[in-house]
N, C-alpha and C positions, 0 to 999 in steps of 0.2 A: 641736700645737694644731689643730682641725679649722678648719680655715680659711672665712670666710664668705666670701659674692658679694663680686666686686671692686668692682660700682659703688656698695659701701656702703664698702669699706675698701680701699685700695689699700695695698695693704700698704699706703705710696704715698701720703702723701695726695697724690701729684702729680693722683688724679683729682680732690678737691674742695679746693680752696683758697677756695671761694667761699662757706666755712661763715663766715669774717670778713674780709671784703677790708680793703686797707690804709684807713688816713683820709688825706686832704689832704696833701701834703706836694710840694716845689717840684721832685720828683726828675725830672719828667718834661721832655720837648721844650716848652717854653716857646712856646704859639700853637698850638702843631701839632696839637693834638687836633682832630678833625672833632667832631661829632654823633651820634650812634647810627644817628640815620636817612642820615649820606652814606655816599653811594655810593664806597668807596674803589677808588682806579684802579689797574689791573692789575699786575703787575709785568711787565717786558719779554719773560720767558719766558712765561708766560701770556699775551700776545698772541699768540702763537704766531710770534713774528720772528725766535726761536730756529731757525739751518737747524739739518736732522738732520743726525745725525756716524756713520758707523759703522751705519747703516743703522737708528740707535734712535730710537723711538718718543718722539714731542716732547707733550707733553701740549696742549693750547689749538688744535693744529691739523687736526685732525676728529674730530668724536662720540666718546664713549666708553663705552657704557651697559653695566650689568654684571649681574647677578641674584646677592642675596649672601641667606644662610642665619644665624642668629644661633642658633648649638645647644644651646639653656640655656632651660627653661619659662620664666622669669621675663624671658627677652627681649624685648622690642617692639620694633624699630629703629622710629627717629624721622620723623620726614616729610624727606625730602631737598631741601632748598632751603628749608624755613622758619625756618632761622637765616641769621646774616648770613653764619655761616663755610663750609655749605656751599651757600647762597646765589651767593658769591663762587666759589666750585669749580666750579659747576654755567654759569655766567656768564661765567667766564674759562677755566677750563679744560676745557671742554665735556664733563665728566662727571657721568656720571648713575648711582645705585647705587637698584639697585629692591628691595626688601626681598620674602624669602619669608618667608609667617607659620607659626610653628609650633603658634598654639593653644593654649599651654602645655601642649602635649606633644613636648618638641624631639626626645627618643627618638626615639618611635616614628612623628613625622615622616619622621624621616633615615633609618629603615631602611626606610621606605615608598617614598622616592627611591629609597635606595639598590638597591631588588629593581624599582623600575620601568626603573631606568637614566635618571632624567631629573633630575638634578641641579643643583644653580644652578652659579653662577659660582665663586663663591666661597663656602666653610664657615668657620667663624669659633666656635671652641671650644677645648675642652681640651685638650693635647696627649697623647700615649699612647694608650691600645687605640681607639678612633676612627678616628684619624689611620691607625692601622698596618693596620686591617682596609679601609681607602678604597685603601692601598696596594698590600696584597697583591690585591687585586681591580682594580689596574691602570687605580684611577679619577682619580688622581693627577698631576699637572702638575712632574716637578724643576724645583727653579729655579735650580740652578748655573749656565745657559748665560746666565742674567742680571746674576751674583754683579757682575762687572766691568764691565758695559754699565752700570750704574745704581749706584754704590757707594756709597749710603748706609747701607745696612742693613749691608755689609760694613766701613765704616768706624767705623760708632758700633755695632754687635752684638761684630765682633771675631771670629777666626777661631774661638779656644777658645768661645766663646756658640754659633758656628754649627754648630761640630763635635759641639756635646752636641747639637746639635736632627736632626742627620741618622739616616737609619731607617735597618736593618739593612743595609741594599745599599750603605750609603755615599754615599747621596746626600740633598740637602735638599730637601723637600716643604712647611716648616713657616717661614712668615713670622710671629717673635715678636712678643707685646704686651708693651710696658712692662718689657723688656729691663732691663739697668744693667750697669754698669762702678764702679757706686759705690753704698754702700750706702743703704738705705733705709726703710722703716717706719714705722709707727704704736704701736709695740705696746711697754704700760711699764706703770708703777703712776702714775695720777694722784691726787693728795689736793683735798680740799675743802679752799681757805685757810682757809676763812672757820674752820671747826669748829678744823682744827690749831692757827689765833693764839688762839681761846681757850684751848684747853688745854693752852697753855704751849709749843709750839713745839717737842716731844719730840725728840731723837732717833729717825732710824728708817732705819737702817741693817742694824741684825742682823733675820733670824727674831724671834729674843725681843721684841727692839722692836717689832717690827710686831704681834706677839702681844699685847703689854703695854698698846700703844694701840688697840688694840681692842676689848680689856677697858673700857678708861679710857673710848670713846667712845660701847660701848653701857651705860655706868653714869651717865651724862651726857647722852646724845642718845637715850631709850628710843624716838624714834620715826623713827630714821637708820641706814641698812641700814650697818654699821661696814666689812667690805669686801664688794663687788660683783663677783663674776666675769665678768658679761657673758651672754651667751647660751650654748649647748651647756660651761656653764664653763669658757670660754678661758682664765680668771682661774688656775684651777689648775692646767692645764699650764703657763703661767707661773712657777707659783710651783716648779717642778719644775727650772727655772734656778738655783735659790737653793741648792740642796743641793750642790753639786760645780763644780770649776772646768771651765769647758768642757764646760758639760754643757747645750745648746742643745733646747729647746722640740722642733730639727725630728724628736728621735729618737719623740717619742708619734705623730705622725701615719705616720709608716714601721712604728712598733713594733718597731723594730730598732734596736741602738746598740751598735756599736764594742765589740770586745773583741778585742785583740792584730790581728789580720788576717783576722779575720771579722767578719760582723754576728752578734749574738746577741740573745736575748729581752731586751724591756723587759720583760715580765710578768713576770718573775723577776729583773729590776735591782733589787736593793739599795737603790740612792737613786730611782728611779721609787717603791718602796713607802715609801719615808718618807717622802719627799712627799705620798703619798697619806695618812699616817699623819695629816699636821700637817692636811690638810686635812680630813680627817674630826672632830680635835679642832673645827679651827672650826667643823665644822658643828654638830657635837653641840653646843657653846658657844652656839651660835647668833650666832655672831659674823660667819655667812657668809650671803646666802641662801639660806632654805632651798629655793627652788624652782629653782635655779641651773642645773639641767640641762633644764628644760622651758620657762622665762619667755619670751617674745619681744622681741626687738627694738627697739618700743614703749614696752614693759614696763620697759626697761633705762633708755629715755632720761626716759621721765618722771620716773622717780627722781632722777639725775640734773638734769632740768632744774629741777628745785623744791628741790635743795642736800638731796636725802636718802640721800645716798651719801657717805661719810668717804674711801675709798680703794676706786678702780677698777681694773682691770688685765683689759687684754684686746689683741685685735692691735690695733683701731679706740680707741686711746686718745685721738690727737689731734685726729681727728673729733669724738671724743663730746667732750670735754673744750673742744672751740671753743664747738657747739653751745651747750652746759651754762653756759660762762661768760657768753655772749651773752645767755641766758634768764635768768641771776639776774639780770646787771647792767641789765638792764631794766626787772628788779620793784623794784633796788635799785643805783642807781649804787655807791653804796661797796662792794658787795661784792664781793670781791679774787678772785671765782670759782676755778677750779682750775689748779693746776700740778704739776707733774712733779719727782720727785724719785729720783734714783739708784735702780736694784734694791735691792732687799734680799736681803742672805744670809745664810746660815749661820755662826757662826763661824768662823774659818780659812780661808775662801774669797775669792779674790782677787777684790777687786771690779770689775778689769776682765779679768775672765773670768768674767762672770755675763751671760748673752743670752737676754734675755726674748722677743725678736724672731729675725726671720731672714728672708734674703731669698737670690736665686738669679738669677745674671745671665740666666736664659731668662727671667724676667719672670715671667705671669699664661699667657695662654694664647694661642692661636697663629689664623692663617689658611691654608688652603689651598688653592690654586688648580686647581679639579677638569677634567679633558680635554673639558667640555661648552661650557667656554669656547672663545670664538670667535677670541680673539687672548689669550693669557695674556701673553706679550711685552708690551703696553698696561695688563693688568691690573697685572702686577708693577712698571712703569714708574711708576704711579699709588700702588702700597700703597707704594712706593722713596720717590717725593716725599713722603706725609704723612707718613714716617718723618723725611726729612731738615728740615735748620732753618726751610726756610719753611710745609712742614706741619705740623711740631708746632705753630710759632708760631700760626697759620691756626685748627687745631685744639683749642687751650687759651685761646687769647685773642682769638679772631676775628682778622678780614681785619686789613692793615694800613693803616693813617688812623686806626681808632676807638681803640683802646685802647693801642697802638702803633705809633710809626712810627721806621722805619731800626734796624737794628744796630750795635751794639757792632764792635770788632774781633775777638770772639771768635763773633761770629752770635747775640748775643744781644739779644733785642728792648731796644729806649731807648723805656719807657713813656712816655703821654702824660699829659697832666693830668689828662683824663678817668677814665686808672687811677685814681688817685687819688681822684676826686670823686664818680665815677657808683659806688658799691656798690652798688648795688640793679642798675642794669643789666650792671654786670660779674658778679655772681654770676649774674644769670637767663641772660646769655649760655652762662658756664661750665656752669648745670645743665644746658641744653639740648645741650650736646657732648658730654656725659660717655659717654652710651650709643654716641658716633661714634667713640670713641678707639679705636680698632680696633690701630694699628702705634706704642703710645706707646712714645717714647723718654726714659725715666726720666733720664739720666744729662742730657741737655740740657733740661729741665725742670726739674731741679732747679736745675741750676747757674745758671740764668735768675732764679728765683725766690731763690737764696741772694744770689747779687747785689743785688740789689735793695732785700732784708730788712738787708744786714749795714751798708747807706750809712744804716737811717732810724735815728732815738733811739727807746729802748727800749719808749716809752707809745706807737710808733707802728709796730713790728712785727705780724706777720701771727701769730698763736697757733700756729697749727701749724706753722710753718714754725720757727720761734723753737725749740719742743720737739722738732721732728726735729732740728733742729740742735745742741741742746746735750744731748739726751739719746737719743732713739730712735735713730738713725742710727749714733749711738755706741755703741749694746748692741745692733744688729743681727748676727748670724750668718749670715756666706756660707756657703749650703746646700747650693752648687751641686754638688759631688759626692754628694750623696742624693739627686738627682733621679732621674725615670725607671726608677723602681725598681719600678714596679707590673707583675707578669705579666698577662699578655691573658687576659679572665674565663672564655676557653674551656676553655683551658690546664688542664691537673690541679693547676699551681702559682697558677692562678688561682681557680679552685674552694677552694683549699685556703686563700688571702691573704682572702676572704668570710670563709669560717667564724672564722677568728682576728680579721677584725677584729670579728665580731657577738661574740662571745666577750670580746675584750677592751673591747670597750665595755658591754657586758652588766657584767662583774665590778667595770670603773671603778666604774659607776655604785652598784652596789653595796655596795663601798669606801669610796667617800664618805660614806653612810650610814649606815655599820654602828656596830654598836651600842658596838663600843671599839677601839682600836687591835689588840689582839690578833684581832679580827675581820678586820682589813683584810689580815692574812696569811695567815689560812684563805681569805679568800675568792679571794688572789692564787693561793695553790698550789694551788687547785680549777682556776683559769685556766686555767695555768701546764700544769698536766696535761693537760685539754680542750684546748687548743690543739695540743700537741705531738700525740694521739692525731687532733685535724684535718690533720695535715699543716705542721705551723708548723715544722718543722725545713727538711720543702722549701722551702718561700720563704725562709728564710733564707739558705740556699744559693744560691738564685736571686739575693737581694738584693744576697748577699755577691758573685758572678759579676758584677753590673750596678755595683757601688761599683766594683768594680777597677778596670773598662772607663771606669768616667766618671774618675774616679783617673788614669789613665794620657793620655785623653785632654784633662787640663788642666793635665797635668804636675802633678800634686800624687801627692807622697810617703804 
């Protein structure tokens, strides 16, 4: 599934919880909540009272300003201090992160650093060809000599997380985002309640069913898109789950999948093309959108939020599905908005070995600390703490007094009232952070947030949180040995991984379209061919070289 920007889907919704915060309920520290506006008082290591041990870097006790890089057009970093959380950071712990703009051209920013030699502090991007060409040019900061001076990240990353993320020298340059140790996701089939109670409350477990009510919904709702893929049709590599046991979304974005102890072509997979078969049905049926590989983002939600979507399926299911429910139950309190209901497969396919989702304990994407730094030691000390539990807390839910106060005995925040009451300024908090989450730690985020959802009664859960939990989380696929599989675009195997993938998105798209099912495999073995004639046998090779290596280093058979 081509996966979108993270600060719309995390995988994750650990980045926005703030699409329906909880309602009122007595869970919290009773009195203890402050105000929005107090000023909550430091913690003792952020006075800086903390002496140093081991000659390490104490955060609160001198200046700490850094120049950070955000390598993605669509990045803005935020104003630093004009929230309360790093307000707080900036006040107590004397640091300061000054943003370089890229203009929305983060490209060709970074290679314009990169040829002047004048670099920020810190890069904050994608992991892979980036990263490895900042290294092989020796612009790079290891941060092994930190791993145990600071061990947060080495505690809640884990050695197998850290050992995928180190470049070919065998050392680590790459500080993950939003890491796990447990799984996680958005990504499923949502239905419209409201259309399924009327029409009788179908079964929809198999293909055929989901097909069946489809039929039923656009002969009844002529004016309700019956299923919705989502944008670039995430919807249909989803449905590409449904045809085989274990047979995981992550193999379309690789375009490679498993045969005996190699990787081999998806474009000549058997069940990738009948997948594509059933999908082309729907479109010809009209039972799908038809504009499903161009629509925007926008496009998708208004549908949605005006109840004219039957069934959704995309990664951002529990996003859009909070969203959605929020916008009808406003036009209309009674209406029971949308929920989540098991994959649908094939027949004969075990239901739980169907994974619409998938996730990979290196997370989203990474930071690295470049040698233009002035103290990288201070730098890592600082990305170490917002990894650990009082930055994430800090991080996701602001400072502590407003929204929480004190820990659990597991370090988990003990909400205040305020959680509970203030929704409007607990979400405008959380939107304002979301672009800060630079070092998220998915696995304590979450479990903060399951806590909390699994003590309220049912009418008073979090929507997304409630759906990761009983269902995406549950059909999530750990990917992590497919990672890191992309050769460097200089590379002849990287040269050659372009052409097959314009190629196989070219013929997708095509696929979808075509005029009948027997089309959809002329136009695969025209692929299929083109591909192999690009070079598509070398990157498989290559891929197949890079699975063993990640295979071996997570102990997986």
């Amino acid at each position: 599934m081509i996966r979108i920007r993270k600060t719309v889907s995390l995988s994750v919704s650990v980045l926005m919880t703030s699409a329906l915060v909880l309602s009122a309920c007595g869970n919290g520290d009773k009195g203890a909540a402050a105000s929005p506006a107090a000023t909550p008082k430091p913690s003792e290591a952020a006075k800086g009272t903390a002496a140093p041990s081991d000659g390490k870097f104490v955060l609160g006790q001198k200046p700490l300003e850094l120049s950070f890089y955000g390598n993605y057009d669509w990045y803005n970093m935020p104003v630093w201090g004009a929230d309360a959380a790093t307000k707080w950071i900036q006040d107590n712990l004397k640091v300061t992160v000054k943003p370089i703009p890229n203009g929305g051209k983060a490209a060709q920013k970074l290679s314009t650093m990169i040829a002047s030699k004048e670099l920020p502090d810190v890069i904050w991007g994608d992991r892979g060809p980036d990263v490895e060409k900042l290294r092989e040019a020796g612009m790079l900061v290891p941060l092994d000599p930190y791993l145990d001076k600071y061990p947060n990240l080495k505690k809640w990353a884990g050695d197998a997380t850290l050992n995928m993320l180190r470049s070919p020298d065998g050392k680590l340059y790459q500080f993950p985002n939003w890491y796990t140790q447990r799984p996680n996701g958005n990504a499923g089939y949502m239905i419209n309640k409201k259309i399924y109670d009327e029409l009788g409350s179908p079964k929809l477990e198999t293909l055929d069913e989901f097909h069946n009510y489809l039929k039923l919904v656009k002969s009844k709702y002529p004016d309700v898109t019956p299923f919705e893929p989502g944008i670039q049709g995430q919807g249909i590599d989803i449905l590409y789950s449904a045809f085989a046991n274990d047979n995981p979304v992550t193999h379309i974005p690789n375009r490679a999948k498993p045969n005996g102890d190699k990787l081999g072509s998806i474009i000549a997979d058997p069940v990738f093309r009948e997948s594509l078969q059933f999908a082309n049905k729907l479109y010809r049926e009209k039972l799908m959108t038809q504009d499903a590989l161009t629509q925007t983002q926008d496009q998708v939600k208004e549908k949605i939020n005006n109840g004219k979507v039957a069934i959704y399926a995309s990664s951002t299911g529990t996003e859009m599905g909070s969203a959605g429910t929020q916008a009808l139950k406003a036009k209309d309190p009674s209406h029971p908005g949308y929920t989540f209901i098991w994959p649908v497969r094939k027949d004969g396919v075990d239901k739980d070995k169907v994974w619409p989702g998938h996730y990979n304990t290196l997370g989203w994407n990474v930071a690295v600390i470049t040698k233009t730094a002035k103290d990288p030691e201070a730098i890592f000390a600082f990305w170490d703490w917002m990894t650990g539990d009082e930055g994430s807390r800090t991080l996701f839910w602001g400072p502590e007094g407003m929204y929480w106060k004190g820990t659990d005995a597991d370090g988990s925040p003990k909400f205040t009232d305020l959680y509970f009451s203030d929704q409007k300024g607990l979400a405008k908090l959380m939107n304002d952070l979301i672009n800060l989450q630079w070092t998220g730690n998915t696995t304590y985020i979450d479990t903060a947030k399951s806590k909390v959802e699994a003590a309220l009664p049912e009418d008073k859960k979090n929507y997304e949180t409630k759906w990761q939990s009983e269902v995406t989380w549950k059909t999530s696929y750990n990917w992590t040995q497919f990672v890191n599989m992309s050769p460097l675009p200089n590379t002849p195997e990287g040269i050659a991984n372009q052409s097959v993938k314009d190629i196989f998105l070219t013929a997708r798209a095509k696929a979808i379209q075509a005029g009948n099912e027997a089309d959809v495999i002329t136009i695969m073995d025209k692929a299929e061919k083109d591909a192999q004639a690009a070079g598509y046998d070398k990157v498989l090779q290559y891929q197949t070289t890079k699975w063993k290596e990640n295979k071996q280093k997570l102990g997986v058979k």
